[in-house]
Phi, psi and omega in degrees: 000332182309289211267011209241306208284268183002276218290323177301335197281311178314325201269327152303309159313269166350323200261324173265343151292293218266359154294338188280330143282356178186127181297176177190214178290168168237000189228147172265005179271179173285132175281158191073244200276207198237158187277160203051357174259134158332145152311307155262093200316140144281333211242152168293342197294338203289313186300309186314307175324286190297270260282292206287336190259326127359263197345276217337302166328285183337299196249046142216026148266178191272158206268155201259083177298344181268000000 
């Protein structure tokens, strides 16, 4: 998990140097569904996988000041 934080905060840095010369992507997630869930959950494990790939999203917006 250490090295899961690392790489995203490296990857996070890097992304903001290079928007400051050019946008580019903005999320280190996949955009849309969560990577591996189905179009139609079979499983429940299917329902977490979106809830948790939510969270994720969730918490890499910016906090909502007004």
């Amino acid at each position: 998990l250490p090295g899961h934080a690392r790489r995203l905060a490296l990857w996070m840095a890097r992304r903001a140097r290079a928007n400051a010369l050019r946008p580019g992507r903005t999320s280190p997630l996949k955009p849309g569904r969560a990577p591996g869930a189905p179009k139609r959950p079979t499983h429940d494990v299917h329902d977490i996988l979106g809830d948790v790939h939510y969270f994720a999203r969730e918490a890499l917006k910016p906090p909502d000041t007004s």
